[in-house]
N, C-alpha and C positions, 0 to 999 in steps of 0.2 A: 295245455289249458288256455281256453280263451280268453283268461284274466293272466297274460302274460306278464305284463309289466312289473317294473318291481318298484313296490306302492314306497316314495320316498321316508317316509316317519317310520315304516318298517326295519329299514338299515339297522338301523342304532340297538333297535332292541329285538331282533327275531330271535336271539338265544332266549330270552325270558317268555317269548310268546312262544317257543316251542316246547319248554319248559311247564309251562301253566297248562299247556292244552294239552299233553297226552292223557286223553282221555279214553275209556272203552269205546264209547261214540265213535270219537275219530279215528281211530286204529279199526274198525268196522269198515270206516267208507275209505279206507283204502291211503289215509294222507300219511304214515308212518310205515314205510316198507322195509326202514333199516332203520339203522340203535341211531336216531339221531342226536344222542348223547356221545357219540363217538367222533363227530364233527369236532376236526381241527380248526380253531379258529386262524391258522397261519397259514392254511389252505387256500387260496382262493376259488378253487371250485368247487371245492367242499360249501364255502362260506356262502356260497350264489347258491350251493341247490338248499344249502338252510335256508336263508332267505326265500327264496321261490316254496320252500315247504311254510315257514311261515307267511306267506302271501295266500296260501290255497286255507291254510287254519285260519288265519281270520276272518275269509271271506264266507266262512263254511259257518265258524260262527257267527258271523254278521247275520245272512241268510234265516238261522235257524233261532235269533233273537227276532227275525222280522216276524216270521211264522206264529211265535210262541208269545207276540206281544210285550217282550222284554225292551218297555220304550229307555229303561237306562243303557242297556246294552248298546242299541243301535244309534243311540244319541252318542254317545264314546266314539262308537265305529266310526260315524261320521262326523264325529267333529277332530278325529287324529288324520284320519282320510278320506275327505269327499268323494273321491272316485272310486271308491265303494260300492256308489248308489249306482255307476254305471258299469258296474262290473260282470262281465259274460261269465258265466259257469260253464265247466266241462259240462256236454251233454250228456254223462255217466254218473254227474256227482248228483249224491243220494242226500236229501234233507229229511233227519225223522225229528218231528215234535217228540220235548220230552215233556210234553201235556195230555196230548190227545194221539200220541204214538201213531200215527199218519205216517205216510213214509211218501215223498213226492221227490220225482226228478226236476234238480234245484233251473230256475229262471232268474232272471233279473228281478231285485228285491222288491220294486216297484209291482212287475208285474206278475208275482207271486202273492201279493196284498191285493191291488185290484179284482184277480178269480177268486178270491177266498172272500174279497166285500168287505176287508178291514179299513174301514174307515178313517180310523184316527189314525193309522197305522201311514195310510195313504197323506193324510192331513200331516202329518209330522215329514213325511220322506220327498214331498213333493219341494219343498222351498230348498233342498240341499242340491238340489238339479241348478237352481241356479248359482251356484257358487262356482257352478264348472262355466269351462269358455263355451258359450253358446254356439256352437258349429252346430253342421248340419245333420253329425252324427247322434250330438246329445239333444236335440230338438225332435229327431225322429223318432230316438228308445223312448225321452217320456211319452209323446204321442203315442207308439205303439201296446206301450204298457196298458196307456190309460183305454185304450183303445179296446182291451181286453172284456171290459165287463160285458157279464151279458145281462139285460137290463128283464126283470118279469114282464109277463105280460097282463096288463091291469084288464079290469071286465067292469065296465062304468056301468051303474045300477041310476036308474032318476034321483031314488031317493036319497042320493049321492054319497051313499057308501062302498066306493071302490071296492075290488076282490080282486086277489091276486088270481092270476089259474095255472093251476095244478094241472102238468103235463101228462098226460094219457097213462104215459108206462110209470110216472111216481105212483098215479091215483090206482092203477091195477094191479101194481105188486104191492102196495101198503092193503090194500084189499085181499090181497091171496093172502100175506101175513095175518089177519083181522081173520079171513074163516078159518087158520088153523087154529088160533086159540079158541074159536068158540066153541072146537070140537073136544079141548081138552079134558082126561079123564082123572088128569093123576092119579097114572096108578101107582105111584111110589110114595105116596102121599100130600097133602097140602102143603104148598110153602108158608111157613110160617106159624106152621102151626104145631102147637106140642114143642118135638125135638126137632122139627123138619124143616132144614133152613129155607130161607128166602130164596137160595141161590141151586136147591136140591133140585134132583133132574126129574124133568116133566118127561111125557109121554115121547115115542121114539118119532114121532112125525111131528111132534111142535117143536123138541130137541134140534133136529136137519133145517127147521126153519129159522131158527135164532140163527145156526150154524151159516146159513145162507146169507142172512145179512150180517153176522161178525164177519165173515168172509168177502162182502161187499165196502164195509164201512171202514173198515181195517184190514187188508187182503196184505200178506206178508211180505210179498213182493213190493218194490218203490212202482207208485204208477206216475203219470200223467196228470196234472190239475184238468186238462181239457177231458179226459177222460174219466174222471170222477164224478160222482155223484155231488148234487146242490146241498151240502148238510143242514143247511137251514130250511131250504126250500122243501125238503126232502120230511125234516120234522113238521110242517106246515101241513104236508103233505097224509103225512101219519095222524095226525090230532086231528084235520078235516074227517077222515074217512073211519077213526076212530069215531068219533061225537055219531055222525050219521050211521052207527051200525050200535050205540054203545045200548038199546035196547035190547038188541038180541044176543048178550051175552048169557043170560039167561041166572047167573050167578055173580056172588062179589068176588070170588079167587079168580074165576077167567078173567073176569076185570083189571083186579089189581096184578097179577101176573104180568097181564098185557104191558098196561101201563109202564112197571118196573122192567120187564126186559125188554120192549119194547122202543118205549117210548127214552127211557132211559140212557139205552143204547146210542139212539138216535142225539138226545143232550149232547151225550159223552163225547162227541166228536166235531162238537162246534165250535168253532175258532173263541178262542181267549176274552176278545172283547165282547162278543154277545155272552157267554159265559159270564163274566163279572155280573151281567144285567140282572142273570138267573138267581147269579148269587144275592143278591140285593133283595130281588123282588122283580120281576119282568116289571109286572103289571103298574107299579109305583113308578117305575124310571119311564115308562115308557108313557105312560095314562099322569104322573103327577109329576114329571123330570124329576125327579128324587136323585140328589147325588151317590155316587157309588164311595160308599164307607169304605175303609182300610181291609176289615175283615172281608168285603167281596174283592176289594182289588187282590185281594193274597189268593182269591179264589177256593173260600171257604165259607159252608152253609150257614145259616142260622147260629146251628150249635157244632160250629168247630169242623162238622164233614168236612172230607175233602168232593169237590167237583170233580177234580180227575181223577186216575189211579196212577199211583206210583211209578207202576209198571208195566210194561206192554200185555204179561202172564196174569197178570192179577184176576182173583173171582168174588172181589167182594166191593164194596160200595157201591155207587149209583151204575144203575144198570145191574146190578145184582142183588143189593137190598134192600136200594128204595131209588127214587128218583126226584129232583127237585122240585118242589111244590112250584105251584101255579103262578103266586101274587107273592109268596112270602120271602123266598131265599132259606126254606125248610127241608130237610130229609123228610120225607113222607113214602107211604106205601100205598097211597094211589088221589089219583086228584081230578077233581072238576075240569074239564075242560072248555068251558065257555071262554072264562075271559081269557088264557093264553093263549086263545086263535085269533082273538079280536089283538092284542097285544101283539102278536105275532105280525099281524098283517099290518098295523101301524108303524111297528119299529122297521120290516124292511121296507116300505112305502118309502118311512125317514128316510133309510139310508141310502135309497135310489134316490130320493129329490135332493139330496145332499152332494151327490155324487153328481148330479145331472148340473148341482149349482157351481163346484169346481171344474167341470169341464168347460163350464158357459164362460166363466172370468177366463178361462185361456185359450177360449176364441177370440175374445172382447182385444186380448192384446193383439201388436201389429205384428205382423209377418210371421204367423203362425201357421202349419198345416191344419186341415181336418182332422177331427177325429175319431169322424165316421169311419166306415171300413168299407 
């Protein structure tokens, strides 16, 4: 492992952190290969490979509290051990959210927030860089972390309403997806209707297309962040080409279908802190800065829903039978689409000129590299 070291605050207690953490999770990615209950503590190299197994568990958890937005978790991580924040992952080791069950090959904490656009995540993780001795090794990884994003690309209008744009292959396959529902027949019935759930199987060619993008958005295998899909971008992308087609669905169930497995879907796999916004109300946090209440921080609807599912297997809640209203932080069965694209395009505008304001203060200082690439 490239986080070889043995993190000093570790010592004292890696019997209780190997204790706490045997978890299913981590017995999955591989960090319990033996009864680490069997560990002699009068061994000595029994006691180093405990140690070095709890050096790999906390770092896995650290990781997977960044992903998931668990700002308590990684304020602990790093306030027991800063060098944390510069800690190398094996290139094997697997991070799944257990929010949005993603499954990514784990990077530097930094710059696994940066490709994902967490914000605060960024905002909180960045001042813990400097607690460490500023060499030229830790001046570089932030550099190259921050280095990571990749920025939209804006389309300036006179009438000075920016547009994000929507990259070719988002705008042509959220369009392939949009003519399959408009052709759907259900023949097995209406969802929603009588006894016919929300979540009941549609037509065999709109079925292969849901199938296509759960397969894309959640594919079971651990991928690549550079590899994946823009999940917000990607929703932007989906609700533009949705609005410009939504005449020609011809009916309200192709509609509201769309919408929930759809659109839904799409929600379902946005990182934690745009999620809270959903929960709240986009349109209010974004259009009136509305603070995010306790019930959205916990990442629950209006009335109690949950945002995510429980579990990776799961076929019910959002994305199966209903999806978060527009403005409200509501379960709903199908929604207007005006102002969450206006909202949409304001909140990542924000979070690019936010981002762009954090790199600018660490040019400003002296003796700093580029951050260009």
């Amino acid at each position: 492992m490239a986080l070889n070291r043995h993190f000093s605050k570790l010592n004292d207690r890696a019997y209780d952190v190997l204790k706490k953490s045997q978890s299913d999770y981590l017995k999955t990615n591989g960090f319990f290969s033996a009864d680490i209950y069997s560990i002699s503590s009068d061994a000595p190299s029994q006691v180093r490979a405990a140690i070095e197994i709890a050096n790999r568990v906390t770092f896995a958890i650290f990781l997977q509290a960044v992903m998931d937005d668990d700002i308590e978790t990684v304020k602990k991580c790093l306030d027991a051990e800063p060098d944390l924040i510069s800690g190398l992952p094996d290139k094997n080791l697997v991070i799944e959210s257990k929010l949005t069950w993603q499954k990514f090959y784990a990077e530097t904490a930094l710059t696994m927030a940066v490709k994902r656009k967490q914000i605060k995540m960024i905002e909180l993780l960045l001042p813990y860089y400097d607690k460490l001795e500023q060499t030229d090794d830790v001046i570089k990884a932030k550099t190259e972390a921050l280095s990571a994003w990749v920025f939209y690309e804006i389309q300036k209008y006179a009438e000075g309403e920016d547009k994000i744009v929507i990259p070719q292959e988002y705008a042509a396959y959220a369009q392939s997806l949009i003519d399959v529902f408009k052709e759907e027949s259900f023949p097995h019935g209406i969802p929603g209707n009588a006894d016919f759930p929300m979540h009941g199987a549609l037509s065999e060619k709109t079925e292969n297309a849901i199938e296509s993008l759960f397969n894309i958005v959640l594919p079971k295998k651990a991928v690549k962040l550079d590899d994946y899909i823009d999940p917000e971008l990607f929703l932007l992308a989906l609700c533009k080409v949705y609005r410009e087609n939504i005449r020609t669905f011809y009916n309200f169930e192709r509609l509201n279908v769309f919408c929930i497995r759809m659109i839904g879907l799409a929600q379902s796999i946005l990182s934690p802190e745009t999620a809270k916004m959903f929960c709240e109300g986009l349109y209010f946090v974004v259009e009136e800065n509305r603070k995010i209440c306790d019930r959205a921080e916990s990442l629950k609807l209006l009335n109690g829903e949950a945002f995510y599912h429980g579990t990776r297997d799961i076929h019910s809640g959002l994305a199966f039978e209903y999806l978060c209203g527009a403005g409200s932080g509501s379960a709903v069965d199908c929604t207007g689409l005006g102002r969450p694209i206006g909202s949409l395009e304001k909140l990542y505008q924000h979070k690019q000129q936010v981002f762009g304001n954090i790199t600018q203060q660490l040019l400003q200082q002296p003796d700093r590299p580029s951050l260009n690439k």
